[in-house]
C-alpha positions in Angstrom: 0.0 0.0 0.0 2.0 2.8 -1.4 1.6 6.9 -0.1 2.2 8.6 -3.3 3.9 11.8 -2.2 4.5 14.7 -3.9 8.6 15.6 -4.0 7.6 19.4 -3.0 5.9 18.0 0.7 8.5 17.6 3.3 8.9 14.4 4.6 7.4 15.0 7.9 4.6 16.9 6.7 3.3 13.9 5.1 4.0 11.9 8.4 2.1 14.4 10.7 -0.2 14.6 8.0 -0.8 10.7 7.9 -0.8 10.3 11.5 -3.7 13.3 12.5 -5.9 11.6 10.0 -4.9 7.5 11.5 -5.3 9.6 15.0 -8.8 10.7 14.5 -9.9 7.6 12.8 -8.3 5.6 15.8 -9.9 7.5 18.1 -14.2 7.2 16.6 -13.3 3.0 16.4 -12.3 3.2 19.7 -15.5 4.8 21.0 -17.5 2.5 19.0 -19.1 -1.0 20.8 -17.4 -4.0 19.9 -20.8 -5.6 19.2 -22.4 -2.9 16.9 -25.7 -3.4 15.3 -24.4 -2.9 11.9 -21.4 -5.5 11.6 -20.7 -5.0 8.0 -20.6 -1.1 8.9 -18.0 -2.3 11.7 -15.9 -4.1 9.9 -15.8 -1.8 6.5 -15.0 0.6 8.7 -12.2 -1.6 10.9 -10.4 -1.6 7.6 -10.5 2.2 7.1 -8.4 2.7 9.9 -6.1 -0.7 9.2 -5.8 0.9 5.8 -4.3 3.7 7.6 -2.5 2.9 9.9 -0.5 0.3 7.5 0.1 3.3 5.3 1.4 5.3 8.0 3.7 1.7 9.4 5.0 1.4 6.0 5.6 5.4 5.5 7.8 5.3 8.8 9.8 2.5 7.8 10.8 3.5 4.5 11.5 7.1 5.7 12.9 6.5 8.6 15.9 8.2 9.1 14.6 11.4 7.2 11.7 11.6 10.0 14.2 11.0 12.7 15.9 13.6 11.7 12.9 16.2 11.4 12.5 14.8 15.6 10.6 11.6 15.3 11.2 9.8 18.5 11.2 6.2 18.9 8.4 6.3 21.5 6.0 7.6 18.6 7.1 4.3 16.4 6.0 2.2 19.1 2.6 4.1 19.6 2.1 3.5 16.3 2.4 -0.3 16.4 0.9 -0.5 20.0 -2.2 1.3 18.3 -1.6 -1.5 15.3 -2.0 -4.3 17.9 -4.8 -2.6 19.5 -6.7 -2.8 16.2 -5.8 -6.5 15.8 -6.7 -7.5 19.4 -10.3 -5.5 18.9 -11.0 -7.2 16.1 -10.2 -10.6 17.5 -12.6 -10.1 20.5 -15.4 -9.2 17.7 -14.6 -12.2 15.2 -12.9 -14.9 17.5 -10.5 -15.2 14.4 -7.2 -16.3 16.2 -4.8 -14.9 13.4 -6.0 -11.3 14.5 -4.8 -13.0 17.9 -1.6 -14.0 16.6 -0.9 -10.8 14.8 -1.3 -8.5 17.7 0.6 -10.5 19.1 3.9 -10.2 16.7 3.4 -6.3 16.8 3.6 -6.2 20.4 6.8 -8.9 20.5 8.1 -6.4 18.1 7.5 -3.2 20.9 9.1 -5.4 23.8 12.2 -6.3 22.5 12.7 -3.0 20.4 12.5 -1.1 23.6 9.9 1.5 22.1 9.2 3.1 25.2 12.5 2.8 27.1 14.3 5.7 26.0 12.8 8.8 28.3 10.4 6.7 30.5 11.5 8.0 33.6 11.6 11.5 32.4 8.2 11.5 30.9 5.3 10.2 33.0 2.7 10.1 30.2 5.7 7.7 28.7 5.8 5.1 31.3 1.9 4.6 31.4 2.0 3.9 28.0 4.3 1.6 29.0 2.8 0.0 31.7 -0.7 0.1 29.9 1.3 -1.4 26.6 2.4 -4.8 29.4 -0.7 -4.9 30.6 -2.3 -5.1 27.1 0.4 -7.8 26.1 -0.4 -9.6 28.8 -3.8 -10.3 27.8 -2.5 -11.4 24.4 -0.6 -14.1 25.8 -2.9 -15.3 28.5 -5.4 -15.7 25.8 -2.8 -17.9 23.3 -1.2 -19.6 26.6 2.4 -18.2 26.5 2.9 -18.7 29.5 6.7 -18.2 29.5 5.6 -14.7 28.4 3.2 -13.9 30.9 5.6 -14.5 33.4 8.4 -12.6 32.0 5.6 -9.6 31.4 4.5 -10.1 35.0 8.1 -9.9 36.2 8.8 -6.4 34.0 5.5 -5.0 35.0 6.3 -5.6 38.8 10.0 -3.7 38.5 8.5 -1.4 36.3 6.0 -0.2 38.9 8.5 -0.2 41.7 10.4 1.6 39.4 7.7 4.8 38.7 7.3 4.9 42.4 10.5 5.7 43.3 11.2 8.3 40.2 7.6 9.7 40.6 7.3 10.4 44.0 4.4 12.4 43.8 2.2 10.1 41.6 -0.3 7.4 43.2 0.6 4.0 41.3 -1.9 2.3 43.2 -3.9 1.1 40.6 -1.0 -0.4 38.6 -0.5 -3.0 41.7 -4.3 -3.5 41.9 -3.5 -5.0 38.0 -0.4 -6.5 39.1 -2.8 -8.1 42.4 -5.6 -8.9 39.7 -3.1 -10.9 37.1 -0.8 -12.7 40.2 -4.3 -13.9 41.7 -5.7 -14.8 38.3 -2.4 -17.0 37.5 -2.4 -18.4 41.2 -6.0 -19.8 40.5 -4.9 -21.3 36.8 -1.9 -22.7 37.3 -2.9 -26.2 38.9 -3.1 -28.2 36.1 -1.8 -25.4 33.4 -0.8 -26.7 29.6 -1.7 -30.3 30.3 -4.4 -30.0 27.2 -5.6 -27.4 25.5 -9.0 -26.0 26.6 -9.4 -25.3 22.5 -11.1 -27.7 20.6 -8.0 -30.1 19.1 -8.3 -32.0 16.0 -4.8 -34.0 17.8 -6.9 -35.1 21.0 -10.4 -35.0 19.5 -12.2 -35.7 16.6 -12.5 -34.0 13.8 -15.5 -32.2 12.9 -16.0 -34.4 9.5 -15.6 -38.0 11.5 -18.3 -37.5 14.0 -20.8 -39.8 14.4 -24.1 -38.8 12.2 -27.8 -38.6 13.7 -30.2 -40.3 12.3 -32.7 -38.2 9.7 -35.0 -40.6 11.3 -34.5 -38.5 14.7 -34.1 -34.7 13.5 -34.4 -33.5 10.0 -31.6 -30.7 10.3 -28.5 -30.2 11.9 -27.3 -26.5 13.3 -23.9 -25.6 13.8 -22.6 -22.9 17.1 -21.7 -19.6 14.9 -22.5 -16.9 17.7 -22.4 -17.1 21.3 -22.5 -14.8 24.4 -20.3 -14.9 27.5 -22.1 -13.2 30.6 -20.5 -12.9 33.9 -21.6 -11.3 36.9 -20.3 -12.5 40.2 -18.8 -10.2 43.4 -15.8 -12.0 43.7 -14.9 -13.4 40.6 -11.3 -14.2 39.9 -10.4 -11.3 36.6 -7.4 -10.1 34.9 -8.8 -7.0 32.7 -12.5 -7.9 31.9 -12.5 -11.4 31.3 -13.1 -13.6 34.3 -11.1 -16.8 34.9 -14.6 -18.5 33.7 -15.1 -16.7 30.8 -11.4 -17.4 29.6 -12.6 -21.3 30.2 -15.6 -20.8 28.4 -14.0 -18.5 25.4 -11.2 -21.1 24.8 -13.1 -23.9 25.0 -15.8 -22.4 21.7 -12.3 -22.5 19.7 -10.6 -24.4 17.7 -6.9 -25.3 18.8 -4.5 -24.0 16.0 -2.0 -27.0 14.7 0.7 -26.8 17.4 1.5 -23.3 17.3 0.3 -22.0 20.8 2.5 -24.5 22.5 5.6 -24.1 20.7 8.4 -22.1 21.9 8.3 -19.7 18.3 10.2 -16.3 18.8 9.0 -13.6 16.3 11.9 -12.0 14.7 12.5 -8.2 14.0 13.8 -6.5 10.9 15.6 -3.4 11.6 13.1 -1.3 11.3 11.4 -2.5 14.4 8.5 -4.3 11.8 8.1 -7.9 12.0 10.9 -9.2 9.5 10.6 -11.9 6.8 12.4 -14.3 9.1 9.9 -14.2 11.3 7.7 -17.2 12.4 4.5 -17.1 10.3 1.5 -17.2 13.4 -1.2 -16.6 11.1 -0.1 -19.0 8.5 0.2 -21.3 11.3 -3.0 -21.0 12.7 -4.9 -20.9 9.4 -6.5 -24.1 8.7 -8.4 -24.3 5.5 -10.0 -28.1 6.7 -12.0 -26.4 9.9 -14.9 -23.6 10.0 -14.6 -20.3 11.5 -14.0 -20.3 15.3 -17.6 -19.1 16.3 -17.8 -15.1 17.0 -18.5 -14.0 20.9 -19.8 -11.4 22.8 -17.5 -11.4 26.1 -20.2 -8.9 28.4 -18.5 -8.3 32.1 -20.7 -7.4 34.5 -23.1 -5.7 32.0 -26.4 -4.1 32.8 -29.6 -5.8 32.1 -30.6 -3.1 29.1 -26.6 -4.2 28.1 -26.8 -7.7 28.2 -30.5 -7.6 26.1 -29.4 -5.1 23.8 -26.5 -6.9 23.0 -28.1 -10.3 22.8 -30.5 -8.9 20.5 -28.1 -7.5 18.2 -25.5 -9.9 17.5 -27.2 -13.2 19.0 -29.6 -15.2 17.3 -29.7 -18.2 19.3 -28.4 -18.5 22.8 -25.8 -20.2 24.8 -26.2 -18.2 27.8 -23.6 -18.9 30.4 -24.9 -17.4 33.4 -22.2 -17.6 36.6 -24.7 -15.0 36.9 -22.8 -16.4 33.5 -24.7 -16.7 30.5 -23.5 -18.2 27.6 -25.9 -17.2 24.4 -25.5 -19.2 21.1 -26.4 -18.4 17.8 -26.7 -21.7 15.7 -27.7 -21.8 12.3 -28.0 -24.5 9.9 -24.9 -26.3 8.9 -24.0 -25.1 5.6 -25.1 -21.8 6.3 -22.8 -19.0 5.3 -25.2 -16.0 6.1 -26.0 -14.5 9.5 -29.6 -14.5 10.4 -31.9 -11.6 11.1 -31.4 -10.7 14.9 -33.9 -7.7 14.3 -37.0 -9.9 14.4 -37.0 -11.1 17.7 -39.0 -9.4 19.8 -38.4 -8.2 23.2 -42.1 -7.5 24.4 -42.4 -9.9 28.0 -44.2 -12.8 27.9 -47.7 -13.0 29.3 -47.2 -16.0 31.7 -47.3 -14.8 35.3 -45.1 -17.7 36.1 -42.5 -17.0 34.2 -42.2 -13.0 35.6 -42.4 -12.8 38.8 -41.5 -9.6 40.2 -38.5 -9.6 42.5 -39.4 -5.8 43.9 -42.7 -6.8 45.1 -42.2 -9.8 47.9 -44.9 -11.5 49.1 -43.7 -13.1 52.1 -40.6 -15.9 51.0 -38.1 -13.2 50.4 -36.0 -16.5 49.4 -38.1 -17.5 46.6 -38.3 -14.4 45.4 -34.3 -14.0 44.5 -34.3 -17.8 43.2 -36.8 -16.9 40.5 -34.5 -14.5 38.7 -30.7 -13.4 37.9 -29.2 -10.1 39.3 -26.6 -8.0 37.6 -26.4 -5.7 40.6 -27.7 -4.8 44.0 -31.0 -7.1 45.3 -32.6 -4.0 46.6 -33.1 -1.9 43.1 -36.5 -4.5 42.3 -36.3 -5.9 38.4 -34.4 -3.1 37.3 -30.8 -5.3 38.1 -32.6 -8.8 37.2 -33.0 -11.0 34.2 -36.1 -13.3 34.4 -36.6 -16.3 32.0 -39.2 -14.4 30.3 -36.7 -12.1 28.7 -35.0 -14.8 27.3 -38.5 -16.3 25.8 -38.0 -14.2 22.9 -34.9 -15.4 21.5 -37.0 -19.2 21.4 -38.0 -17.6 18.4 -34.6 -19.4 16.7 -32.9 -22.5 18.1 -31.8 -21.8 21.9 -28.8 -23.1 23.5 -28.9 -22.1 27.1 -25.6 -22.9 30.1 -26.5 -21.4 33.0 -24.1 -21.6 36.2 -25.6 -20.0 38.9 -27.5 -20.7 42.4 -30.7 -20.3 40.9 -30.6 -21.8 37.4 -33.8 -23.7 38.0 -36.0 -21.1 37.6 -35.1 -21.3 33.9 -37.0 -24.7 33.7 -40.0 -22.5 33.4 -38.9 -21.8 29.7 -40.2 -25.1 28.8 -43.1 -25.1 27.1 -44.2 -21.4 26.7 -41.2 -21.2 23.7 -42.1 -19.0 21.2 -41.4 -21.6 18.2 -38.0 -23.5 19.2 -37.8 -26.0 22.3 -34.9 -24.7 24.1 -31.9 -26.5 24.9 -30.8 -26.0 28.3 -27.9 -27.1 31.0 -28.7 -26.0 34.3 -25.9 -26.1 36.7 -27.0 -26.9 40.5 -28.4 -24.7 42.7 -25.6 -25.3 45.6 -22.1 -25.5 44.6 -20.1 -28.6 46.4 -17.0 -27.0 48.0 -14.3 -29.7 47.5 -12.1 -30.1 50.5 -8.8 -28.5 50.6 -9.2 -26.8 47.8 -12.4 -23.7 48.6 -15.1 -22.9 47.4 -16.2 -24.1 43.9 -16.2 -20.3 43.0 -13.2 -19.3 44.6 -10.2 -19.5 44.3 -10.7 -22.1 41.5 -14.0 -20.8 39.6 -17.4 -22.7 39.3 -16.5 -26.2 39.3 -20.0 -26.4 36.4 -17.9 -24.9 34.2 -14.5 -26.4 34.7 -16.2 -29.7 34.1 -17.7 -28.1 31.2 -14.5 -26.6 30.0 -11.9 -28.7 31.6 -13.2 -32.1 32.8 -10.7 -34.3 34.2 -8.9 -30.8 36.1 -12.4 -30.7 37.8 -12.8 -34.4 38.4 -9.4 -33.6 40.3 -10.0 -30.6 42.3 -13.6 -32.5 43.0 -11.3 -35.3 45.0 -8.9 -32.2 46.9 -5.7 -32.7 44.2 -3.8 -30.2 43.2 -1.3 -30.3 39.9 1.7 -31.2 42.2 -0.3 -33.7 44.0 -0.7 -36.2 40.5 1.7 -38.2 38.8 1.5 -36.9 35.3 1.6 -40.8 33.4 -1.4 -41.6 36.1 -3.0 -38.6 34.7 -2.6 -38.9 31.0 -4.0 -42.6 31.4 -7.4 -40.9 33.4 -7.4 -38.5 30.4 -7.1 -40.7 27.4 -9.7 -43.0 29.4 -12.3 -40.0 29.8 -11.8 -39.1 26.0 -12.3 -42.9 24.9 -15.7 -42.9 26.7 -16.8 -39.6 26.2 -16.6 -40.5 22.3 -18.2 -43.6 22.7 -21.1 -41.9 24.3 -21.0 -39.6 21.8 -21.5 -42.6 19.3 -24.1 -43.8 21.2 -26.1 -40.7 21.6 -26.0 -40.0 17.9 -27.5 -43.2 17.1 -30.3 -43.3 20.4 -33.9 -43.4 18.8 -35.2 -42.0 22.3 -32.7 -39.1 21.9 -35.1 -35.6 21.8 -35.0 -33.7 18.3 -33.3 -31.0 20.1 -30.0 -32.7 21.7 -29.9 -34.6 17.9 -29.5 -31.8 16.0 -26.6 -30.1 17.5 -24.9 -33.3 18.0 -22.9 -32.8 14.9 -21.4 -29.3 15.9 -18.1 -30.7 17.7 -18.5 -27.5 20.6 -21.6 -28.1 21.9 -21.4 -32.2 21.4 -18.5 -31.8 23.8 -20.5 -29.7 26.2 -23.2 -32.3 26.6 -21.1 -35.1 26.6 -19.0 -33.4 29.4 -22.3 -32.4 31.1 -23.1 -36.0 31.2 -19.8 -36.5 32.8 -20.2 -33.7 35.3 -23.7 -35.3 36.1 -22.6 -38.8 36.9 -19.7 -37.4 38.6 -21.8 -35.6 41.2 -24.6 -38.2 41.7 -21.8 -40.8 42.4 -19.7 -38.7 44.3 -20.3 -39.7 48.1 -20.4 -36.3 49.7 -22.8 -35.4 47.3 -24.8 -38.5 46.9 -28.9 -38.6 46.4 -28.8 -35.1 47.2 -30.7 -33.2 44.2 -29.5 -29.6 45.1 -25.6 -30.1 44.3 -26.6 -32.4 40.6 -27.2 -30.4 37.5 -29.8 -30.9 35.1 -30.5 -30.7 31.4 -33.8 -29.9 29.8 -34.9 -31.6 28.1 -34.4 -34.4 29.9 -31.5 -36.7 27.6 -31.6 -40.2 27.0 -32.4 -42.3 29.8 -29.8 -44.4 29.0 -27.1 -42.0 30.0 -28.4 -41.0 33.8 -26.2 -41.8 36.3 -27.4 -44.8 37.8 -27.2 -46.9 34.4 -24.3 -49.2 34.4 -22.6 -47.6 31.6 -22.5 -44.6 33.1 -21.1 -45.9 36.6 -18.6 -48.1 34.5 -16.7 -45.1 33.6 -16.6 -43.4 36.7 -15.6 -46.1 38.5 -12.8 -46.8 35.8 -11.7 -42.8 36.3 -11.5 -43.1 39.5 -9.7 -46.0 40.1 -6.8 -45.0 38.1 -6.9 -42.4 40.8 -7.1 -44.7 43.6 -10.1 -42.6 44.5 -13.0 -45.5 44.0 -14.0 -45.6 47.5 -14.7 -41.9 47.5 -17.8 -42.8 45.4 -20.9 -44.8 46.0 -21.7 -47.4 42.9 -24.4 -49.6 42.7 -23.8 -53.3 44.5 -22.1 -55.7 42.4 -20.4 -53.3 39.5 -17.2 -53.9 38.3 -14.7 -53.1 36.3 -15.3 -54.8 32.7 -11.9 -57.4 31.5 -9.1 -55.4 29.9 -10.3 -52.1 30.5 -8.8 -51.5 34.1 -7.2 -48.2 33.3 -3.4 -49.9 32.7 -2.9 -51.4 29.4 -6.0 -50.6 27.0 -5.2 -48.1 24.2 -7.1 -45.5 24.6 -8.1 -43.4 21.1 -10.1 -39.8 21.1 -12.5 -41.2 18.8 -14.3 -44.7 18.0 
């Protein structure tokens, strides 16, 4: 993309010129939602200001020592490619495309070991905040493509370079720097247990891929629908954070993606040409992550502790189905039918309430059980403001409209039963996590410091049937492990297998069986299910089990002897069977006791 310049211009005046105009474009993105009504008007106009900004990258570089000569410093080359990464990393959270990931992520590299910033810091406050805000923006980068060698050494240089400002800027309050630095050490602390030992990303390596799964029978359900939108609600007091996403959310995000070929868990260094650009001899990450054999990761609506009018407006804009995740988490999915390359019309749902009285009760106006009044709705805020702060299951009627997916993690997800059966066209598909949370010895509360245990086993199944059992990632022998983790995926695909070819299966389970995210959220839901039921602390007692409606096959509740088999063969690996109640006379079936079988993702 060439700047034609005319020879009578200055140099810099065509710079200054070009930056003002990237400047003011940069700053009327910035101000606009990531989850605009108009996405075509978004993302025409996303590539305006790339267009600009590129122009302006490759201006500097070719000109380079004429503008550093008319006074161009090196801090204002780095705000240019910290703006760059900005762009890339906004337009990642919008799409969910990881090569947007992967390429703010080679212009921020490029910052760090180019030393942008360095020269002046600690003569220039404004220039160490940019800085400090540049780490802290890098560091979400690599939490979110697990570089953990990164995040550590970021962590490290955001720690000195905070002590660092203190001591040169006496008069400035840094306290808000080592609330982020408390915020990202807290958020590692709870993560780290079991951290890299498979990707929470959907893996064609470990898993199947999506052509191979198991097909339902057209005797069953006459379409299939694939996950292409979903929404990530959180809104809990004490929720473990770095930035706005919530250790949960980062699960949940991660585990709607697919898991690029090897190249978030190898030890790639981007290279530098001397300009400070990414050079030629630099690692590839977006030709890496590119696959041409798997869909588009599914687009997401991260919302952190949104307001109701938020969380409603935004559903109705970009969400056409729902996969709400509600820790107060809601995770809203759009599916549409496979094949389908075009986005459906969110404009035609309507919001009006629905008529049933059962479905709306109001929490500002109690009529005695102040308890029952709170368990029949969510709250995004204070109890004491009435509906305003509250989402009922009538406001999600509406979106039944389209196919619904619904994951709700919170204390009183069964209020949302009451969906079923006043659906506006579509049976809703729901996963209700329990309305008490089991708090697992030794290791706290399922929320804290850990997150909701509904969604680890959700997100991260085999980590949750540990921390369940009080184990911690030093506490397990990694080859006992791996063998309780190939075991798990060996059954959870044979169940898989068996679901897809169940007559009694309901039409609404069978026809998102073939989209591989959210056949590996019911699978894991089973899982979670048995898990609980079996689990003797929490045994025959209905408030800590989770439920899905409608119900799925009876063949897959907990008590069956398939079901059992599994968690018994799980947990002996573990030496753990006696921490679970089975039914009298079960045992472990020849040449599958968890030592010798071979164990393969899919059947």
């Amino acid at each position: 993309m060439q700047v034609q310049q005319n020879p009578s211009i200055p140099v810099s005046e065509v710079y200054w010129s070009l930056l003002h105009k990237a400047d003011k474009k940069f700053s009327k993105i910035r101000e606009l939602p990531y989850y605009h009504r108009n996405r075509h008007e978004y993302d025409a106009y996303f590539y305006k200001v790339f267009k600009v900004y590129t122009q302006l990258w490759k201006f500097q570089q070719e000109n380079r020592q004429k503008l550093v000569d008319a006074g161009l410093r090196r801090s204002e080359i780095g705000e240019i490619a910290s703006r760059i990464a900005q762009l890339y990393l906004g337009q990642y959270m919008r799409t969910s495309e990881a090569s947007y990931l992967s390429e703010a992520y080679i212009f921020y590299e490029a910052i760090l070991s180019r030393e942008y910033f360095k020269e002046g810091m600690f003569q220039d406050l404004s220039l160490a905040n940019k800085q400090l805000r540049f780490i802290s923006r890098f560091l979400v980068v690599c939490l979110l493509l697990n570089r953990r060698e990164m995040v550590q050494q970021l962590l490290h240089q955001l720690k000195g370079l905070v002590d660092d400002c203190k001591r040169t800027f006496q008069e400035t309050d840094f306290k808000e720097w080592k609330l982020v630095i408390q915020e990202i050490v807290r958020f590692l602390k709870a993560d780290t247990a079991f951290m890299n030992i498979r990707p929470l990303r959907y893996s064609i390596v470990l898993e199947c891929h999506p052509d191979s799964l198991p097909q339902v029978s057209t005797l069953v359900v006459r379409r299939s629908l694939r996950l292409r939108d979903a929404m990530l609600s959180s809104y809990h007091h004490n929720e473990v954070k770095f930035s706005e996403i919530t250790l949960d959310t980062f699960r949940m995000l991660q585990c709607l993606e697919w898991e690029p070929s090897g190249s978030f868990y190898q030890p790639n260094v981007a290279r530098n040409s001397q300009n400070g650009a990414p050079g030629s001899g630099r690692t590839n990450y977006s030709q890496d992550i590119a696959d041409p054999t798997l869909p588009h990761n599914p687009r997401k609506a991260v919302l952190y502790r949104p307001s109701v009018t938020h969380f409603l407006a935004v559903s109705l804009i970009g969400i056409n189905i729902a996969l709400f995740h509600f820790h107060y988490y809601v995770f809203l999915a759009c599916l549409l039918p496979a094949g389908s390359g075009m986005y459906s019309d969110a404009n035609s749902l309507s919001m009006l309430p629905s008529p049933s009285d059962r479905l709306n009760p109001s929490c500002g106006q109690s009529k005695g059980d102040d308890s029952s009044l709170h368990a029949s709705c969510l709250h995004f805020g204070s109890h004491g403001n009435g509906g305003i702060n509250s989402i009922y299951p009538s406001d999600l009627v509406p979106f039944t409209r389209r196919p619904l997916f619904l994951v709700i993690d919170c204390d009183s997800s069964e209020a949302f039963e009451a969906i079923n059966g006043v659906q506006k066209g579509e049976t809703a598909a729901m996963l209700l996590s329990s309305s008490f949370s089991y708090q697992a010895s030794g290791v706290g509360s399922s929320r804290q410091p850990s997150g909701s245990l509904f969604t680890l086993f959700l997100t991260a199944p085999m980590q949750a049937f540990c921390l369940l059992l009080g184990m911690s990632g030093a506490d397990i022998d990694m080859d006992i492990y791996n063998k309780a983790e190939k075991l798990l995926s060996s059954s959870l695909s044979d169940w898989g297998s068996t679901l897809a070819t169940s007559d009694t299966i309901d039409p609404v389970w069978a026809q998102v069986l073939t989209d591989p995210f959210l056949r590996r959220l019911i699978l894991r839901f089973i899982f979670c299910r048995a898990v609980l039921s079996l689990y003797a602390s929490t045994f025959n007692k209905k408030e800590f089990i989770p439920k899905s409606v409608p119900s799925l096959p009876a063949s897959f509740l907990p008590t069956t002897v398939a079901c059992q088999t599994v968690i018994l063969q799980i947990a002996n690996v573990f030496g753990a069977s006696t921490k679970f109640i089975f039914s009298e006379g079960l045992v472990l079936p020849e040449n599958r006791q968890g030592d010798d079988a071979e164990l393969l993702p899919c059947s």
